[in-house]
N, C-alpha and C positions, 0 to 999 in steps of 0.2 A: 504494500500500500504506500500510494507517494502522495504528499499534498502540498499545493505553490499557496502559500498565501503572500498576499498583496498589502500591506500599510500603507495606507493614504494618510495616515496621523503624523506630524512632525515633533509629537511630543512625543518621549521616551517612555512618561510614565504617566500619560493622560487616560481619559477615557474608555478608546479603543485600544491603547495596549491592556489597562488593566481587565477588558473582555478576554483579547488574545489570549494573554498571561491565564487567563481559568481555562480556554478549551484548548492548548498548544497538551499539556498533561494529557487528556484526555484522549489522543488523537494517538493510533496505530502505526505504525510503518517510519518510513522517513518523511521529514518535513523540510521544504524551503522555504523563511521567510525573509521577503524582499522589505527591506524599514524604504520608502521610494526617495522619503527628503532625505536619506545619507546612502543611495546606491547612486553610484555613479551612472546614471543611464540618460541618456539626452533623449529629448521629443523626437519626433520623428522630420523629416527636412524636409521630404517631400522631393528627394533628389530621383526618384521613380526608376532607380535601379533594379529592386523587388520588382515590378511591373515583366521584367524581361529573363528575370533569372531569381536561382534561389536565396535567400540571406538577404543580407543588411549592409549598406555600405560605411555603417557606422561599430566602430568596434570600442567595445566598452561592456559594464555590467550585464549589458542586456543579454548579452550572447551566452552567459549561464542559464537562465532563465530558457534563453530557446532549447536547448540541448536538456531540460528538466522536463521539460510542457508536453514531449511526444508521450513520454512513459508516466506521465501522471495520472493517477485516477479520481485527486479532488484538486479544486480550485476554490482558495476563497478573498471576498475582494472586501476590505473593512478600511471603513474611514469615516472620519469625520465628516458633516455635511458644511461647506461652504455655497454659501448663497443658493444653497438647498441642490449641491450639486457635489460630486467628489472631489477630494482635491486637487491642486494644479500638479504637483508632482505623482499623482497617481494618473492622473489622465495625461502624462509627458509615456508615463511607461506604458499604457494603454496606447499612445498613437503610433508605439513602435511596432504594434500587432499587425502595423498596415502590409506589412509585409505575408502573413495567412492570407490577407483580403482579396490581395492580387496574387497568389499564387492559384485562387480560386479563380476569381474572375479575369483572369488575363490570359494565366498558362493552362488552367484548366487541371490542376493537380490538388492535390489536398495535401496542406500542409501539417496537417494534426491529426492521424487517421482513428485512433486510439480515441471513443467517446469518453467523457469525463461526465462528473459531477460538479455541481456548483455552489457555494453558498454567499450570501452576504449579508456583513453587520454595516450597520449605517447609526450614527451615534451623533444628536444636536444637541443644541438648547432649546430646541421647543417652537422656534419662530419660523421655520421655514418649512418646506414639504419634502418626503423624504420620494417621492413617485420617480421626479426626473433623477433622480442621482440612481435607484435601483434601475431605470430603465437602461440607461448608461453602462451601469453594470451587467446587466442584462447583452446589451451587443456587446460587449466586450467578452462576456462567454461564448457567444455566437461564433467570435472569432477564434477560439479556442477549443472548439469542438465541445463545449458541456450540451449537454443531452435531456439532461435533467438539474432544477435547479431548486433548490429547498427556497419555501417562503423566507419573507423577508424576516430578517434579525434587528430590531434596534432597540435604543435604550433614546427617547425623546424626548427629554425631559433635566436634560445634565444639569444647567443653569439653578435646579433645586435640591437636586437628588445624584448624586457619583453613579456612573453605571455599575459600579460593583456591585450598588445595593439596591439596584432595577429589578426586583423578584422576574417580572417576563424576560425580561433580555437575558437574565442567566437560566430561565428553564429553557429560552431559546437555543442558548450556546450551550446545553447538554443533547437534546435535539440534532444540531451542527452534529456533535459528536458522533450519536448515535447514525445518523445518515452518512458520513465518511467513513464510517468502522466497520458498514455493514460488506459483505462481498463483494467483489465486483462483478460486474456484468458476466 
């Protein structure tokens, strides 16, 4: 069992680490987790190299990350909501994905053949909606072949309440667990 999880948080000990921090224990197999504000990975340029051929013409963190994604059987994408959206260094490593995009729609090949799983935690203060950020997250499974995707995880309400002690967002994040632990396909 492999699982890529995603941090959209730039805080080490906020929020959504202190979710991670409860279901990372609970999780099977091997784990990769990408912190995106301290991976060294650049947005995508748009140089449309992938369009013609396989890879990225940008070498950097990312290229772990691709070499983990074939063999993986869970994905999970957790962050903070900015202006009720993910955040900007999680969507820099999301736009690197452009490269699956067109290996579909250009070359006609599939870059992730191996169907995944998916989940996401999404974590505010209560003022914004959390719809467009899971949608978001949502095509960015798309492009990573998840297949199946667990309902949404959040804790929305930070501003009053620490998500540690969000009774739903932690029976959520045992949930999470329980749906990555179980077989694979």
């Amino acid at each position: 069992m492999k699982t890529l999880i995603l941090n959209g948080s730039p805080r080490r000990n906020g929020d959504t680490a202190s979710l991670l921090d409860t279901l990372i224990p609970q999780l099977a197999g091997e784990i990769m987790r990408v912190d995106c504000y301290f991976a060294d990975i650049s947005p995508c340029l748009d140089c449309r190299l992938c369009k013609t051929q396989d890879g990225c013409a940008i070498s950097d963190g990312m290229e772990k990350i691709y070499r983990f994604l074939p063999d993986c059987d869970n994905i999970l994408i957790a962050s903070p909501l900015y202006f009720s959206e993910l955040t900007g260094k999680l969507l820099d490593v999301g736009s690197r994905l452009q490269t699956c995009f067109c290996a579909r729609h250009f070359r006609g090949e599939e870059p992730i053949p191996k169907p995944k799983r998916g989940a996401v935690i999404l974590v505010g203060g209560g003022d914004g909606r959390m719809e467009k950020a899971y949608e978001t997250a949502r095509t960015l499974f798309c492009m990573m072949n998840c297949r199946e995707v667990h309902p949404l995880v959040c804790s929305h309400n930070t501003d009053h309440i620490p998500a540690i002690e969000d009774r739903q967002a932690l029976a959520g994040i045992d949930d999470i667990a329980a749906y990555f632990n179980r077989p694979n396909y």
